[in-house]
GUDO-446868 format. One line per 4 residues: number of its first residue (from 1); their letters; for each residue x, y, z of C-alpha. Coordinates in nm, 3 decimals. Layout:
# residues N
NUM> a> X:Y:Z  ...
This chain:
# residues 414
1> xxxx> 0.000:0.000:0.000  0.156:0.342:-0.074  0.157:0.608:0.204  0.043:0.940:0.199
5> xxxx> 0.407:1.062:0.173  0.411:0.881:-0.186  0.111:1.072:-0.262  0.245:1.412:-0.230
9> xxxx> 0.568:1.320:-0.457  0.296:1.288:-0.763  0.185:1.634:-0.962  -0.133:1.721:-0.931
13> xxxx> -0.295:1.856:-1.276  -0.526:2.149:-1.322  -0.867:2.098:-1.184  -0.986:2.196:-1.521
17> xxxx> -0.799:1.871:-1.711  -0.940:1.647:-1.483  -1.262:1.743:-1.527  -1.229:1.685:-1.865
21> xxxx> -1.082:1.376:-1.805  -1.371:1.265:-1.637  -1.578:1.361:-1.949  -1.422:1.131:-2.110
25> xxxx> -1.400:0.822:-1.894  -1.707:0.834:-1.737  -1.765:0.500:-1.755  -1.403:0.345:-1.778
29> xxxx> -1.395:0.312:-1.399  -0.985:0.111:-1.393  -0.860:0.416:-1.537  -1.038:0.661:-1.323
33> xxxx> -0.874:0.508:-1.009  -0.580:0.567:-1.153  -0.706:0.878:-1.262  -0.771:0.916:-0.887
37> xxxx> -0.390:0.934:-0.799  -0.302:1.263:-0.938  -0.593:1.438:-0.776  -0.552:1.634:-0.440
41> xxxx> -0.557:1.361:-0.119  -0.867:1.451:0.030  -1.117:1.217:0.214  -1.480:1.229:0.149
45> xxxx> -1.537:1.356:0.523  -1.284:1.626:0.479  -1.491:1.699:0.201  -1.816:1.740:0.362
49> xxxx> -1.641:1.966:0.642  -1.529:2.228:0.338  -1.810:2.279:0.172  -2.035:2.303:0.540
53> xxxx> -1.782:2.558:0.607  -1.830:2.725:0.281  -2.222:2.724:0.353  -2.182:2.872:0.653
57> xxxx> -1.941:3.166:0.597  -2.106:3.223:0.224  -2.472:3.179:0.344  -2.535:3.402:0.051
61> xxxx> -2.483:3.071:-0.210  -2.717:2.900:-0.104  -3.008:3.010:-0.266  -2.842:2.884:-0.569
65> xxxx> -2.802:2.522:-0.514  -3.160:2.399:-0.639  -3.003:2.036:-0.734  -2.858:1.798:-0.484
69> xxxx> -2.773:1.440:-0.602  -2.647:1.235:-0.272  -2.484:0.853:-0.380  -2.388:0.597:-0.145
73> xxxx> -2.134:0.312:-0.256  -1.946:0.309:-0.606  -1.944:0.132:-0.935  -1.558:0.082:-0.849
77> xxxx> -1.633:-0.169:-0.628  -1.341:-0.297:-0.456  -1.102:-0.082:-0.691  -1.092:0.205:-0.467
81> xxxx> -0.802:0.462:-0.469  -0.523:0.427:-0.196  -0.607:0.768:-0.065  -0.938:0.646:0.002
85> xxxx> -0.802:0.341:0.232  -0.597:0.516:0.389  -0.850:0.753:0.544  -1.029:0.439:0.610
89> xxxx> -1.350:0.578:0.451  -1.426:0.250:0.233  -1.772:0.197:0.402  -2.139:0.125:0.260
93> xxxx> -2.317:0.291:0.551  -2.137:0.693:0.464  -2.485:0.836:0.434  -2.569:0.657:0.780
97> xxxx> -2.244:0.768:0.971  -2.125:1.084:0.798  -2.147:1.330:1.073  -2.131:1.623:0.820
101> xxxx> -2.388:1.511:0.619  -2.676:1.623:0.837  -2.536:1.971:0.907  -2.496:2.055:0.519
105> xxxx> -2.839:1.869:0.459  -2.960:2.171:0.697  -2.803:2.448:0.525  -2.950:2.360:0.143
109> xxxx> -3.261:2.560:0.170  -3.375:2.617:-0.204  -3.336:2.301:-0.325  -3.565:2.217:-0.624
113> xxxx> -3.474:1.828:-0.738  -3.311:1.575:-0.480  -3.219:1.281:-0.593  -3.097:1.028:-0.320
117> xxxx> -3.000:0.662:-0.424  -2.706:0.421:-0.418  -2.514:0.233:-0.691  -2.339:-0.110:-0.480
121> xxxx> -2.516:-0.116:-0.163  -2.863:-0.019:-0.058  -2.957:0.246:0.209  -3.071:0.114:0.535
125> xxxx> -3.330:0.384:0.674  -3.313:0.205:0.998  -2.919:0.227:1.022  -2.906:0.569:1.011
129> xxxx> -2.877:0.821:1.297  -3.146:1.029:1.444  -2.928:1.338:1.315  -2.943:1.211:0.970
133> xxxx> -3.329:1.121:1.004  -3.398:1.435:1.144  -3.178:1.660:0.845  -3.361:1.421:0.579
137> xxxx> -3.712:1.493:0.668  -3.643:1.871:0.727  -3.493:1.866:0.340  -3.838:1.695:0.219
141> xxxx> -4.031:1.976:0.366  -3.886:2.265:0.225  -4.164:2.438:0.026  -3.946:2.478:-0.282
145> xxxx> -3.870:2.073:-0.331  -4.061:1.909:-0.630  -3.863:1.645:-0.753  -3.743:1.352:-0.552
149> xxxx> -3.566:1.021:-0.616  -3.509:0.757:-0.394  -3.320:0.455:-0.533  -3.206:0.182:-0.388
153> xxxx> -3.360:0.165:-0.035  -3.441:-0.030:0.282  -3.705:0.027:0.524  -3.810:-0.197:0.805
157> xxxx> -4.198:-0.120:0.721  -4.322:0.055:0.438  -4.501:0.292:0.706  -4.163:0.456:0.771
161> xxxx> -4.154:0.520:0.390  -4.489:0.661:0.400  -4.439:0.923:0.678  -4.130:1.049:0.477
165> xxxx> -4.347:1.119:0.172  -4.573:1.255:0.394  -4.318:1.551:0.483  -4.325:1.680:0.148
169> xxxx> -4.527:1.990:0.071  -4.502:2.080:-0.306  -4.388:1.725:-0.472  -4.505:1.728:-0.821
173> xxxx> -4.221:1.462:-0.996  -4.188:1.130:-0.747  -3.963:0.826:-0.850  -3.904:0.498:-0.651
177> xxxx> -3.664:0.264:-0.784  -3.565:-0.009:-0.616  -3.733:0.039:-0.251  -3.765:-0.282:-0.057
181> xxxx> -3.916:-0.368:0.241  -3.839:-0.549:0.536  -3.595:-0.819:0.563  -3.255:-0.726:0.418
185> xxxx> -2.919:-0.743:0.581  -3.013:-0.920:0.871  -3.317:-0.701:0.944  -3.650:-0.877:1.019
189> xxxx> -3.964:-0.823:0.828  -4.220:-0.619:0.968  -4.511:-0.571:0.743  -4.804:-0.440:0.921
193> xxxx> -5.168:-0.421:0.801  -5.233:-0.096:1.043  -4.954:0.167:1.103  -4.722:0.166:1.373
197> xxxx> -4.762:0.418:1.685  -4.609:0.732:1.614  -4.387:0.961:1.819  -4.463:1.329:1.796
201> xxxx> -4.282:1.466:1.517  -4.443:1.174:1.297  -4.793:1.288:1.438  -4.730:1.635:1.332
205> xxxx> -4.616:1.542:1.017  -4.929:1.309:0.998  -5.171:1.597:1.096  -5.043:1.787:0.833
209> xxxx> -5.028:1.557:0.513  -5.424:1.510:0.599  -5.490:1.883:0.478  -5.225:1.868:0.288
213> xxxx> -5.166:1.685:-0.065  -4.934:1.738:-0.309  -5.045:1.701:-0.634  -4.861:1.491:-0.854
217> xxxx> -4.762:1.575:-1.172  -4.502:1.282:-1.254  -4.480:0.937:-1.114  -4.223:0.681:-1.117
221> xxxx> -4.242:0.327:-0.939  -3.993:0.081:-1.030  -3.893:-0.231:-0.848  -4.115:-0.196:-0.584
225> xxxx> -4.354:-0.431:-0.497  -4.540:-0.345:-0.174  -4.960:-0.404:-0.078  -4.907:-0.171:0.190
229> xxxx> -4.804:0.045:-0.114  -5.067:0.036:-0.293  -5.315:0.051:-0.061  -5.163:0.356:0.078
233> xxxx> -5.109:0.519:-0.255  -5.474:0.509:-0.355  -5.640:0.551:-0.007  -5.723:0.847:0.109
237> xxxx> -5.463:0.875:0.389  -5.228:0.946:0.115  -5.032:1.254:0.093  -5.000:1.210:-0.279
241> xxxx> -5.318:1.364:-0.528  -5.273:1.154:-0.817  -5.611:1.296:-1.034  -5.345:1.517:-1.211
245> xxxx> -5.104:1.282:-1.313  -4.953:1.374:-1.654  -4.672:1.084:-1.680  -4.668:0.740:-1.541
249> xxxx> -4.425:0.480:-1.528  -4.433:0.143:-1.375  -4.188:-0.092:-1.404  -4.226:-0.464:-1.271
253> xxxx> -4.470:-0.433:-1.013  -4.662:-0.707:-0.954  -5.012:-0.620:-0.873  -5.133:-0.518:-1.218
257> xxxx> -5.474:-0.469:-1.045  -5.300:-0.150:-0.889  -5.125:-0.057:-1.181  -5.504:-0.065:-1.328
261> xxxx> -5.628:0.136:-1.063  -5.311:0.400:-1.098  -5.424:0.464:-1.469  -5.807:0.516:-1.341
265> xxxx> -5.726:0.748:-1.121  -5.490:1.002:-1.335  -5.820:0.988:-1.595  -5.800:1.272:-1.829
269> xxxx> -5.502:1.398:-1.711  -5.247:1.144:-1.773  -5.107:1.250:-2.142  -4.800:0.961:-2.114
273> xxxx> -4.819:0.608:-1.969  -4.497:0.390:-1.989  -4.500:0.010:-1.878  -4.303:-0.254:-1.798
277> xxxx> -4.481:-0.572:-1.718  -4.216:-0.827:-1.688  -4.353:-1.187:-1.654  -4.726:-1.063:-1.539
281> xxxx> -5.056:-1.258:-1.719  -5.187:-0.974:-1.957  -5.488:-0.807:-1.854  -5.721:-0.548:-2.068
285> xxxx> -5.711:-0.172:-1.904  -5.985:0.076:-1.936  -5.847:0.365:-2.102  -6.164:0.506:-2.165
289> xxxx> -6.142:0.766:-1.917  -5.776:0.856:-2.043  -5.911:1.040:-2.345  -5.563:1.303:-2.346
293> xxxx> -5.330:0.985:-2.365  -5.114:1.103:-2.661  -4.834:0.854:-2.620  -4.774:0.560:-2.505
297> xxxx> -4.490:0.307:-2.462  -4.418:-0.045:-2.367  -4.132:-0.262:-2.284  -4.148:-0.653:-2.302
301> xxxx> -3.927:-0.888:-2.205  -4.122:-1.215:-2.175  -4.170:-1.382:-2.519  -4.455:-1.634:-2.399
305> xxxx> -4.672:-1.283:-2.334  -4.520:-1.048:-2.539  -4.744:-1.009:-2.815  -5.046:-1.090:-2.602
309> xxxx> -4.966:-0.754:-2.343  -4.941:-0.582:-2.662  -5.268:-0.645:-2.804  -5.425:-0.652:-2.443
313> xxxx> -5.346:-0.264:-2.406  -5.368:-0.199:-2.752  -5.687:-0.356:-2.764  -5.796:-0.101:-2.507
317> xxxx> -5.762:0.186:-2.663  -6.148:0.336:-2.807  -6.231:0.660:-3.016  -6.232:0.853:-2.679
321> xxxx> -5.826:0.835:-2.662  -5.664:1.082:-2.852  -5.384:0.838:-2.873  -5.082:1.009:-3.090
325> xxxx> -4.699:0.818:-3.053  -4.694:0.448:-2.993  -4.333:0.241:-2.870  -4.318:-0.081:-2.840
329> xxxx> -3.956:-0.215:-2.762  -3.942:-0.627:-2.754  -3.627:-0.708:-2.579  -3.722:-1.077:-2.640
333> xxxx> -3.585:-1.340:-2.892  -3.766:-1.302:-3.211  -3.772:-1.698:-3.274  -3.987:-1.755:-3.014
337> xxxx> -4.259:-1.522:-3.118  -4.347:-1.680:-3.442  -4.759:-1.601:-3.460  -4.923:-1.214:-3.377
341> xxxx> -4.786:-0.966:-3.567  -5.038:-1.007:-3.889  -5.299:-0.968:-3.584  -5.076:-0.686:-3.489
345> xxxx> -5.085:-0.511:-3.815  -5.455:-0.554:-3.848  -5.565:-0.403:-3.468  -5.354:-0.085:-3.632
349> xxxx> -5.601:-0.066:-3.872  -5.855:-0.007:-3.676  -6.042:0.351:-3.656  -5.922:0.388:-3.278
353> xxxx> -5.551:0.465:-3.401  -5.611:0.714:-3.749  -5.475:0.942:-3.525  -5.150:0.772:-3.484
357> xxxx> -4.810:1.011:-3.606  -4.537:0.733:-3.487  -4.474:0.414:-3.426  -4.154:0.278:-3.298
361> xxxx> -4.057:-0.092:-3.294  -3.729:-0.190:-3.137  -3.652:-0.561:-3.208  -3.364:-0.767:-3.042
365> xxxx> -3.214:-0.891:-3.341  -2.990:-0.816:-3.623  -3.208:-0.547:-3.874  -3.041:-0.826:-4.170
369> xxxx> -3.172:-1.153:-3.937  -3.475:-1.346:-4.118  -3.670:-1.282:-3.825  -3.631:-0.904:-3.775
373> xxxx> -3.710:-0.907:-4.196  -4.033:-1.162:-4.110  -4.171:-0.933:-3.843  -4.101:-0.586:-4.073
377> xxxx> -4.327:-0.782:-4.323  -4.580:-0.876:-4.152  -4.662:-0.525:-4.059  -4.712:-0.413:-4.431
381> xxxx> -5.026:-0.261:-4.370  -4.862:-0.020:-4.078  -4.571:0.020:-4.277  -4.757:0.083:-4.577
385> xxxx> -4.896:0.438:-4.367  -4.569:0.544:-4.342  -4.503:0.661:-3.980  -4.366:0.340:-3.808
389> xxxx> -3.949:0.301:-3.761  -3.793:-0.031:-3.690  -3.481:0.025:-3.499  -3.280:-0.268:-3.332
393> xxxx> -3.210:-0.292:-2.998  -2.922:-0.422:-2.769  -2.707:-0.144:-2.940  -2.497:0.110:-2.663
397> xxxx> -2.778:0.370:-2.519  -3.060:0.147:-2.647  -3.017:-0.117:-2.319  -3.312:-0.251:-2.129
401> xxxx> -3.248:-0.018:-1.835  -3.418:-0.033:-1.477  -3.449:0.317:-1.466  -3.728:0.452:-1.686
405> xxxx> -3.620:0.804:-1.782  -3.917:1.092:-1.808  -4.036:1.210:-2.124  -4.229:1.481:-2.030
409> xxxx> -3.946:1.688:-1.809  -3.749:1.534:-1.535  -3.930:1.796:-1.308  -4.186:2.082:-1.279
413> xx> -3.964:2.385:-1.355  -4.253:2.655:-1.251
């Protein structure tokens, strides 16, 4: 291991050439370590004390920091820079113990977007100290917060999750990716049907959220599969007004009967609906009520029900829809969906979708492979109208990716 006098020995480049650096290997994550070694030896709590100190004797700046993106753990994995050893800061419970942390959570009072998640470990709400607790739920309730992201969490019931929502007072973009509940790590599961007891600054916040609801403009659940959720979500001790909902995306949740009820409940408002059904039965929806759905967009992975999803939500849509871009992306092997897409190509025909300016097909396979050619043919009669584009997928930026990225605005700018 090299010691910190070794360190010192090694020039240090211009901030501004290892920025760009970093532009350029953002992703190359062996050469950014060594990358790492030429930077100025400073440890992530050292860090945090700086820029607290910087808050506090330039109070003035921070009015301008409306974005705060807080990551726990590190795509490098076990590849972590000497410097970073030797401070003995290699830990995947920072956000828990980082005694800093709090006190610059406290001092960002304009924030607009937080985004809160981890990459190779998974936040433990439970682990974390009161201080921490305390500094997270005072950031949730600052009047000018409307986008939040929470990826890659742990909480011992999903009332604890609740009650943080609840602290929120002007949310209008929400994304959960990733939240589990109970047992993880050695915690035990505690699931309850009826909320826990609270202490008083949970019975404040409780009192409040029930003349209080933000109204939700944006909506992203991914990975989370909860009844308590659900239940919550659409009951009416939620905190969340979802009959204004212009964007939906659901990813792999398994109670489609919710995700049913989710689309009901935006009605009229909801303009884009993105979904993910994984290995789920297909089920029809109503979208009668969602008559200003202009685009919609599905991603299947599951080759037995592919095709079958497809025409299921499809098959859905009536003259009341106002239905305008269509995407359909089958990251599933094309030889194994042999019959459908003649049925496909007919349903387009139908009145329901003369409104229709785009279509977009990604198919897993080569665009030269006898089955990408077989399916582009037996969609003549789409093709034939002139607004559909076959693309392939699997290529770099076109990945089946957990994370379903907005396409209305990643948050409420007003």
């Amino acid at each position: 291991m090299l010691s910190a006098d070794s360190f010192r020995l090694i020039p240090r480049l211009p901030q501004e050439l290892v920025d760009h650096i970093i532009d350029h290997l953002y992703d190359d994550f062996t050469t950014l370590n060594s990358c790492s070694l030429v930077t100025p030896v400073i440890s992530p709590s050292e860090l945090c004390q700086r820029l607290y100190r910087l808050l506090s004797s330039s109070p003035s700046i921070r009015s301008y920091i409306r974005e705060l993106d807080v990551l726990e753990g590190s795509q490098l994995g076990t590849q972590v820079a000497p410097h970073v050893v030797l401070a003995g800061s290699q830990s995947v419970i920072w956000v828990a113990n980082d005694r800093w942390l709090p006190r610059i959570l406290r001092k960002l009072t304009h924030l607009k977007r937080l985004d809160f998640g981890a990459q190779s470990a998974t936040i433990q709400w439970s682990r974390m100290q009161l201080p921490a607790q305390s500094a997270i739920r005072q950031m949730l309730s600052l009047s000018s917060l409307t986008y939040v992201r929470l990826a890659f969490w742990n909480f011992t019931s999903f009332w604890d999750l609740s009650s943080l929502i609840s602290c929120c007072k002007n949310l209008q973009d929400l994304t959960l990716s990733n939240v589990t509940f109970g047992q993880q790590s050695g915690y035990p599961v505690d699931l309850p049907d009826t909320p826990p007891v609270l202490n008083d600054l949970q019975e404040e916040v409780s009192l409040a959220s029930e003349t209080r609801r933000c109204r939700l403009h944006f909506l992203t659940v991914e990975h989370v599969n909860s009844a308590p959720f659900g239940d919550w979500l659409l009951g009416p001790e939620s905190s969340l007004d979802l009959t204004s909902l212009r964007e939906l995306r659901v990813a792999l949740f398994n109670d489609i009967d919710f995700v049913k009820r989710l689309v009901a409940r935006a009605g009229s408002s909801l303009e884009h609906f993105h979904f993910k059904m994984g290995e789920s039965d297909p089920r029809p929806f109503d979208l009668s009520t969602n008559y200003n759905l202009h685009s919609m967009k599905l991603t299947l992975e599951d080759a037995a029900v592919a095709l079958s999803w497809v025409m299921a939500l499809l098959g859905s849509i009536s003259t009341t829809n106002s239905l305008e871009n269509i995407c359909l992306e089958f990251y599933t092997p094309l030889k194994d969906m042999t019959n459908g897409w003649e049925a496909l190509d007919a349903l387009f025909s139908r009145e329901e979708f003369n409104g229709l300016k785009q279509v977009d097909i990604g198919l897993f396979a080569l665009s030269t492979s006898p089955e990408y050619i077989r399916v582009t043919e037996s969609l003549a009669g789409l093709s034939s109208r002139g607004i559909v584009r076959f693309y392939r997928l699997g290529l770099k930026g076109q990945r089946s990716n957990h994370q379903l990225t907005p396409r209305i605005s990643r948050y409420d700018s007003s």
